[in-house]
C-alpha positions in Angstrom: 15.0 -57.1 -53.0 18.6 -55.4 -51.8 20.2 -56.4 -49.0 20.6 -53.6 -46.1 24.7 -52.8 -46.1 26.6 -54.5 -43.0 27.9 -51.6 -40.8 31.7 -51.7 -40.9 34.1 -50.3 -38.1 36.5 -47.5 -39.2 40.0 -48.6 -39.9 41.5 -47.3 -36.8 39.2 -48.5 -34.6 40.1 -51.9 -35.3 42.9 -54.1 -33.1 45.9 -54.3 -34.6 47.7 -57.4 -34.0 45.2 -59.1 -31.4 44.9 -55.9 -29.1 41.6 -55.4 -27.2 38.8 -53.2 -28.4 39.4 -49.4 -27.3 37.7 -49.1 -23.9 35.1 -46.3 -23.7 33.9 -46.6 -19.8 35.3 -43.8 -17.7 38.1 -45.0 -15.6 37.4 -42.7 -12.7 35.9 -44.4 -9.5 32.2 -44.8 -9.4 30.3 -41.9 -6.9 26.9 -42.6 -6.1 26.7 -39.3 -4.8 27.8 -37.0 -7.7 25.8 -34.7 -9.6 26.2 -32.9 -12.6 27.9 -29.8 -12.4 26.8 -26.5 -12.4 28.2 -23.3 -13.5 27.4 -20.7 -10.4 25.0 -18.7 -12.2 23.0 -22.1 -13.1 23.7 -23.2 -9.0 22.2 -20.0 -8.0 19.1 -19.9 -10.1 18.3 -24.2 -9.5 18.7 -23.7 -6.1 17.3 -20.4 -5.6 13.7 -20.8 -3.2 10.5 -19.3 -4.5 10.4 -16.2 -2.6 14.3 -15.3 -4.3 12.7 -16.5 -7.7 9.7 -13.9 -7.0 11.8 -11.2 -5.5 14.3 -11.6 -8.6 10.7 -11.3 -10.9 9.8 -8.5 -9.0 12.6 -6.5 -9.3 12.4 -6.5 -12.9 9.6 -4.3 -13.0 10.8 -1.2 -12.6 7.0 0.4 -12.1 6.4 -1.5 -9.4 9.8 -1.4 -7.4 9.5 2.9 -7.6 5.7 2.6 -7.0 6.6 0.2 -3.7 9.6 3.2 -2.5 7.1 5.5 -3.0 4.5 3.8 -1.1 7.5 3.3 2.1 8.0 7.3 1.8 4.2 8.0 2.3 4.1 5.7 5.3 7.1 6.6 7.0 5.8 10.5 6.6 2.5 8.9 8.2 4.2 7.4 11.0 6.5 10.2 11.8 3.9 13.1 11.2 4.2 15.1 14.7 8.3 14.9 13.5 7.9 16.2 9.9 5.0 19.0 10.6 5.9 21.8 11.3 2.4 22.6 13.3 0.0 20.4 15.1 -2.9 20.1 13.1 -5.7 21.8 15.3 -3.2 24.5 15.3 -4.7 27.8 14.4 -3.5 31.0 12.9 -6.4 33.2 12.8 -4.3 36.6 11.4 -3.8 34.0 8.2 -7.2 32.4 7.4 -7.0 31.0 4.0 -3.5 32.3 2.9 -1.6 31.5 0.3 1.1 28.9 0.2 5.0 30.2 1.3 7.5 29.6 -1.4 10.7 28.8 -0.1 13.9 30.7 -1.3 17.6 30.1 -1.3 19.1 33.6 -2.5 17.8 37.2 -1.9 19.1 39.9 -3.8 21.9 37.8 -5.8 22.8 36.5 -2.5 22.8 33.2 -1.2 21.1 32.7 2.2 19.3 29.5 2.5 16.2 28.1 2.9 14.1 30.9 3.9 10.5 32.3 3.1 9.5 36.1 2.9 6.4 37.1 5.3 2.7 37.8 4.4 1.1 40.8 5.4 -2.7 40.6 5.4 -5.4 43.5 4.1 -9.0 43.2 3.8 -10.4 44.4 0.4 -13.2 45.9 1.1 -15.1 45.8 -2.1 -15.2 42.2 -2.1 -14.5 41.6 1.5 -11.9 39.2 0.8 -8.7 38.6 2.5 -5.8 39.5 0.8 -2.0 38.7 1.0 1.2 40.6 0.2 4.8 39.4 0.3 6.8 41.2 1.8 10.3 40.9 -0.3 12.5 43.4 2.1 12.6 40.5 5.6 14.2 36.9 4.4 13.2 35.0 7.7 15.2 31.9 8.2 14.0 28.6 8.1 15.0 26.1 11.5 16.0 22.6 11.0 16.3 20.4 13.8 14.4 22.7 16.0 12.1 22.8 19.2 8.7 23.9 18.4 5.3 22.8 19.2 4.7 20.4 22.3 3.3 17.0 21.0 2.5 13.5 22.1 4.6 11.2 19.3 1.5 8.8 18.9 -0.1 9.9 22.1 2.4 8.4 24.2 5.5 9.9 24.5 6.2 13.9 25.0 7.7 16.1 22.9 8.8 19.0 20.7 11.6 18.1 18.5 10.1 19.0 14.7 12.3 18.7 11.3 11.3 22.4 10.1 10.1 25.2 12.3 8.5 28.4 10.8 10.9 31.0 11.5 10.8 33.4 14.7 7.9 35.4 14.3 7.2 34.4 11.3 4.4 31.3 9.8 5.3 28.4 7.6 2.6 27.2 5.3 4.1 25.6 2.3 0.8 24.8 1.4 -1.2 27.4 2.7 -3.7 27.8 5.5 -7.2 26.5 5.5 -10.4 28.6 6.7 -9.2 28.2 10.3 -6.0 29.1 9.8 -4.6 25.8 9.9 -1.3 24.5 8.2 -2.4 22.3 5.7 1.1 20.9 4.9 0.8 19.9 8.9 -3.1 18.4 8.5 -2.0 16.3 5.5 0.6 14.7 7.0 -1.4 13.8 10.3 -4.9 12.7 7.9 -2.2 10.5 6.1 -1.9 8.5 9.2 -6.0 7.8 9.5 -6.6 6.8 5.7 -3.8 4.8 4.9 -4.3 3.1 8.6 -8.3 2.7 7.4 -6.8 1.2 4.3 -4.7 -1.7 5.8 -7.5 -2.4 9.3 -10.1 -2.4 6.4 -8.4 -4.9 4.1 -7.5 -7.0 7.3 -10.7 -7.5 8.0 -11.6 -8.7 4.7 -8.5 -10.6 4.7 -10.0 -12.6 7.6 -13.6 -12.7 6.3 -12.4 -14.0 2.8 -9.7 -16.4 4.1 -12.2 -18.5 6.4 -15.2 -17.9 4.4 -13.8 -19.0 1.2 -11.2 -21.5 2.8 -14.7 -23.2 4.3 -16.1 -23.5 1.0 -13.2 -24.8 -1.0 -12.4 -27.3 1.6 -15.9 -28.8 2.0 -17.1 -28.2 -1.5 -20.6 -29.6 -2.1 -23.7 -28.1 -0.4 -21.3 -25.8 2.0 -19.9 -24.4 -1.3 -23.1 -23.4 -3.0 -24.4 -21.3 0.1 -21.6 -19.4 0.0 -21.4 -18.5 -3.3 -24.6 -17.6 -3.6 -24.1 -15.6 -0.4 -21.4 -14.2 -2.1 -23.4 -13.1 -5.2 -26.0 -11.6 -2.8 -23.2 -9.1 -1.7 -21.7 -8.2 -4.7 -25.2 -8.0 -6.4 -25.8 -5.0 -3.7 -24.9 -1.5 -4.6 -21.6 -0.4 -2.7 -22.0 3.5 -2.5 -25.4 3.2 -1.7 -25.2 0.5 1.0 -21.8 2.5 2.2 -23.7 5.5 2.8 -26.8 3.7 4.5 -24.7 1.9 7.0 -22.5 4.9 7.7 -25.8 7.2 8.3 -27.0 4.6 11.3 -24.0 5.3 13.4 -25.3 6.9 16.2 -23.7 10.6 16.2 -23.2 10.6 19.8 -20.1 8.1 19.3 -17.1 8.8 19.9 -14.7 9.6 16.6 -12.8 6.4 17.9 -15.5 4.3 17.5 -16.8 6.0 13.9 -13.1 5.3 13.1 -13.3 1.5 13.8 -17.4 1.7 12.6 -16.2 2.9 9.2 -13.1 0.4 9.2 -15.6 -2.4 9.6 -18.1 -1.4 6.8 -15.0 -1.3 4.5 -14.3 -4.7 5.2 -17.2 -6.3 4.8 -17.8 -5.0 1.5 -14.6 -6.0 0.1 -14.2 -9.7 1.2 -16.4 -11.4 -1.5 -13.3 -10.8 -4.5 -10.4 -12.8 -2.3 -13.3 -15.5 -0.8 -13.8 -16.6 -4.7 -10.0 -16.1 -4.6 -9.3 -18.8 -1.8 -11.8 -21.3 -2.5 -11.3 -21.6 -6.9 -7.3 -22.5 -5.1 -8.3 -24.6 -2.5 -10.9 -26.9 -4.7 -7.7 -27.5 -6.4 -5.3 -27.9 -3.9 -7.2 -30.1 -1.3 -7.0 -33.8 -2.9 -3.1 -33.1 -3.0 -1.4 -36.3 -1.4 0.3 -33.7 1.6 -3.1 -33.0 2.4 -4.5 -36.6 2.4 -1.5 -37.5 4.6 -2.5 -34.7 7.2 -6.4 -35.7 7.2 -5.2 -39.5 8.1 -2.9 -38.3 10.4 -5.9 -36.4 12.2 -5.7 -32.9 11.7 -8.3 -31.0 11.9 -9.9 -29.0 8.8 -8.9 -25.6 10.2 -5.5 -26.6 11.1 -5.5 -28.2 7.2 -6.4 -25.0 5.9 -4.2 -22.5 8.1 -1.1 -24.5 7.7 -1.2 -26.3 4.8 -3.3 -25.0 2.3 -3.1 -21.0 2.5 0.8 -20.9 2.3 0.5 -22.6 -1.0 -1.1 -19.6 -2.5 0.6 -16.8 -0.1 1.9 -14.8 -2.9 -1.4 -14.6 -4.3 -3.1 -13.5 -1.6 -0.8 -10.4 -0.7 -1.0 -9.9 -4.7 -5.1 -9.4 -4.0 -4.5 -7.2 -1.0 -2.3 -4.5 -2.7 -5.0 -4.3 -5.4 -8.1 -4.1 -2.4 -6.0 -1.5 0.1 -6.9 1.6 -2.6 -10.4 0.7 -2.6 -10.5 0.9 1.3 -8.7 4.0 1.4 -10.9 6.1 -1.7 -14.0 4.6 0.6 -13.1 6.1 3.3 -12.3 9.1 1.1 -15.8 9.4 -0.2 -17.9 8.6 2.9 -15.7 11.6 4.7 -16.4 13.8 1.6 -19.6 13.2 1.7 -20.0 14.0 5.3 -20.8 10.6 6.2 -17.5 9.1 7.1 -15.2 10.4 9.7 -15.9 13.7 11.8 -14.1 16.6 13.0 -11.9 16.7 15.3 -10.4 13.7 13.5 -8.6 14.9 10.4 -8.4 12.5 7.1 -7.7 13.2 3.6 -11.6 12.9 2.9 -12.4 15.4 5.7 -9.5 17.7 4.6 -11.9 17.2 1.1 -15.1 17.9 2.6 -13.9 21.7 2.8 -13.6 21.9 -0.7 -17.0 20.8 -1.8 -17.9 24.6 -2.7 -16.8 25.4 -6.3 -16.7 29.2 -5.1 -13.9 28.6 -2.4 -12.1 26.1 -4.9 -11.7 28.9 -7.3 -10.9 31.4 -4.7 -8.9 28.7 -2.6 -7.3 26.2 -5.3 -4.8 25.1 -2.2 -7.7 23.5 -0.5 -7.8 20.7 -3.2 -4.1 19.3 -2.1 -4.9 16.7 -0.3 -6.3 15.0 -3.3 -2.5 14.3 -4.6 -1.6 11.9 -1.8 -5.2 10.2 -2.8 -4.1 10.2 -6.4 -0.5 9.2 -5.5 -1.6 6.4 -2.9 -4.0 4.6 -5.5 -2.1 4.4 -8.6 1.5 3.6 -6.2 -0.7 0.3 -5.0 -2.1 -0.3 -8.5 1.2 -0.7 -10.1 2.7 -2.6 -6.9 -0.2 -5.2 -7.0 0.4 -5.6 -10.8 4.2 -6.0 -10.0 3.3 -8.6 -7.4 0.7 -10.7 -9.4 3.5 -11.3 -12.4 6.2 -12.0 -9.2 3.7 -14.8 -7.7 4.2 -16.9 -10.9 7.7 -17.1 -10.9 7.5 -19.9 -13.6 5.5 -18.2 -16.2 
C-alpha cells in the first residue's frame, strides 16, 4: 500500500540562512469595533429599514405607482369639488334640459382665441317632441379662469365663490352636458365623487375595525375562541351579499334623514366585508403569538389587547393596508349598485350610483349617451385600486 506524499514548502518560502518564517498576521492594531466595509450602494441597501425596502419594491411597478397618481388626482378633484365645478350641483338650467356636451375650442376662423365654446340654441321638434340643439358657430364666448361665480360653502363651512372655470357671460358650460333637470353633469360628478369614494374608505374602516379585533381575538386565543369565529365567519360569507345588501338597505326607514342613509349604507358595507381580513389577522397572529417578544410582554403583564395593538398588528402592517386597497372598490361599486337600484342613497344627495339611477331607461341612454358618464370614474376608481393593491401586496414582501 503507497504511502501519501509529505507536503513540501515552496522554495521561496523557506528561511534562508536561519531567518524566521514569513509572518502572515496583519500588523495593524486589533479593533474590536470594526466592520467590514461597504461600498455605499451595499451601506444603503443593508441598512435601509423595511418601509425604504417596500417603497424601493414598490416603485418598481410602474402599474401601480400611475394607478396610485391617479387615484391622488380623483381625490384631490373630490375634495376640492365646489373649486373645480363650474356649477353647484342642484343648479338648474331649465332652457337646457338634456343638452349636449360643449366642446371646447382654441381657434375660430383660422384664428387663435383661446379656450372658448360656441352657444346652443334650443328648438323643439315637433314630430318627435324632442329637444333639439344647434351650435351656433358665428359667437366664440370666452371661457373665465380664476373667476367669481356661484356662491358656495367649501365643505359647508366656509363661504365662497372663487371657481377654476366659469361658463362665459351669458353663456352655459356643460362639458359634459346637462341632465333632465338641466344640471351640469361635469359639476354633479365631481361633487358624487366626494360621497362614493368617502363611502369607500368609512366602509372599509369599519371592516378594518371589525376584522382587526375579531380576527386578532381569535388568533390570540386560539382553541374554542377560534372555532366560534370561524364558523361565525363561514356563516357570513355563506350568505348572499346582493341579496342581504338590498334587504338591509329596504328596512331603513324612509323618513331618515339622507345623513343618516349615508352612514346606514356605510355600515352595511362594512359589515359585509370584514370576514376576508378577520381570516387575514388571525392565520398571522396564530403564527406570530409564541414569538419570544411576545412571551416577554405576557410576563411583563400586558394585557392581551395591548399585546395585540402594539405588538402584534404592526408586524403584519403592510399586509393589512395591502387588503384594504383590494376591499375599498368593493365598498365603493356597493354603494354603486344599491344607489342604482334605488335602494342606496336618495336625492338630494348626489353619488355616482344615483347620477346611474337616471340612466336605467335604455330609451334615454340611446337618446342621452352623456347620462352614462359617471360610470368612467366607477371604471377608473376600481381598476386604479386593483392595480395599487397588487403593487402593494408584492411591496409588503420586500424579501421575496
Amino acid at each position: 500500500m503507497s504511502q501519501a506524499p509529505t507536503p513540501t514548502l515552496p522554495t521561496n518560502a523557506l528561511p534562508q540562512d536561519g531567518a524566521p518564517l514569513p509572518h502572515t498576521a496583519s500588523t495593524a492594531p486589533f479593533e474590536p469595533n470594526a466592520v467590514e466595509v461597504m461600498t455605499p450602494e451595499q451601506e444603503r441597501v443593508y441598512l435601509a429599514s423595511q418601509w425604504q425596502l417596500m417603497w424601493w419594491k414598490f416603485r418598481r411597478h410602474k402599474l401601480a405607482v400611475i394607478s396610485g397618481v391617479v387615484i391622488l388626482v380623483i381625490y384631490a378633484m373630490a375634495i376640492f369639488a365646489e373649486f373645480l365645478a363650474p356649477y353647484h350641483y342642484t343648479t338648474r338650467n331649465t332652457d337646457f334640459i338634456r343638452a349636449p356636451r360643449q366642446e371646447v375650442h382654441l381657434f375660430h376662423e383660422g384664428r387663435f382665441l383661446g379656450p372658448f365654446v360656441y352657444p346652443y340654441t334650443q328648438r323643439l321638434n315637433m314630430e318627435n317632441l324632442k329637444r333639439e340643439y344647434d351650435v351656433d358657430r358665428t359667437r366664440p364666448q370666452p371661457l373665465r379662469f380664476f373667476c367669481r361665480g356661484e356662491e358656495y360653502r367649501f365643505w359647508n363651512l366656509v363661504p365662497g365663490n372663487l371657481h377654476f372655470v366659469c361658463p362665459p357671460e351669458d353663456g352655459t358650460l356643460f362639458l359634459l352636458g346637462s341632465d333632465r333637470l338641466g344640471r351640469d353633469m361635469l359639476s354633479r360628478i365631481l361633487y358624487g365623487g366626494r360621497i362614493s369614494l368617502s363611502i369607500g374608505l368609512l366602509g372599509v374602516f369599519v371592516s378594518f375595525v371589525l376584522g382587526v379585533i375579531i380576527g386578532g381575538i381569535a388568533g390570540y386565543y386560539g382553541g374554542k375562541v377560534d372555532l366560534v369565529v370561524q364558523r361565525l365567519i363561514e356563516i357570513v360569507q355563506s350568505l348572499p351579499h346582493i341579496p342581504l345588501w338590498l334587504a338591509l338597505a329596504a328596512i331603513m326607514p324612509p323618513s331618515w334623514s339622507p345623513l343618516l342613509v349615508y352612514f346606514g349604507i356605510t355600515v352595511i358595507l362594512g359589515l359585509m366585508d370584514w370576514t376576508g381580513l378577520a381570516r387575514a389577522v388571525r392565520s398571522k397572529l396564530l403564527s406570530l403569538r409564541e414569538e419570544d417578544y411576545v412571551v416577554a410582554a405576557q410576563l411583563m403583564g400586558a394585557k392581551p389587547a395591548r399585546i395585540i395593538g402594539l405588538h402584534l398588528v404592526p408586524g403584519f402592517m403592510s399586509h393589512l393596508i395591502a387588503s384594504a386597497t383590494i376591499t375599498i372598490p368593493k365598498t365603493i361599486l356597493g354603494e354603486t349598485a344599491l344607489s342604482f337600484l334605488g335602494l342606496g342613497l336618495r336625492p338630494p344627495i348626489t353619488s355616482w350610483g344615483v347620477m346611474l339611477n337616471e340612466a336605467q331607461n335604455i330609451n334615454v341612454v340611446a337618446l342621452y349617451p352623456w347620462l352614462l358618464y359617471p360610470v368612467v370614474p366607477v371604471i377608473l376608481i376600481i381598476l386604479a385600486f386593483n392595480f395599487l393593491g397588487d403593487g402593494l401586496r408584492d411591496a409588503a414582501d420586500p424579501y421575496r
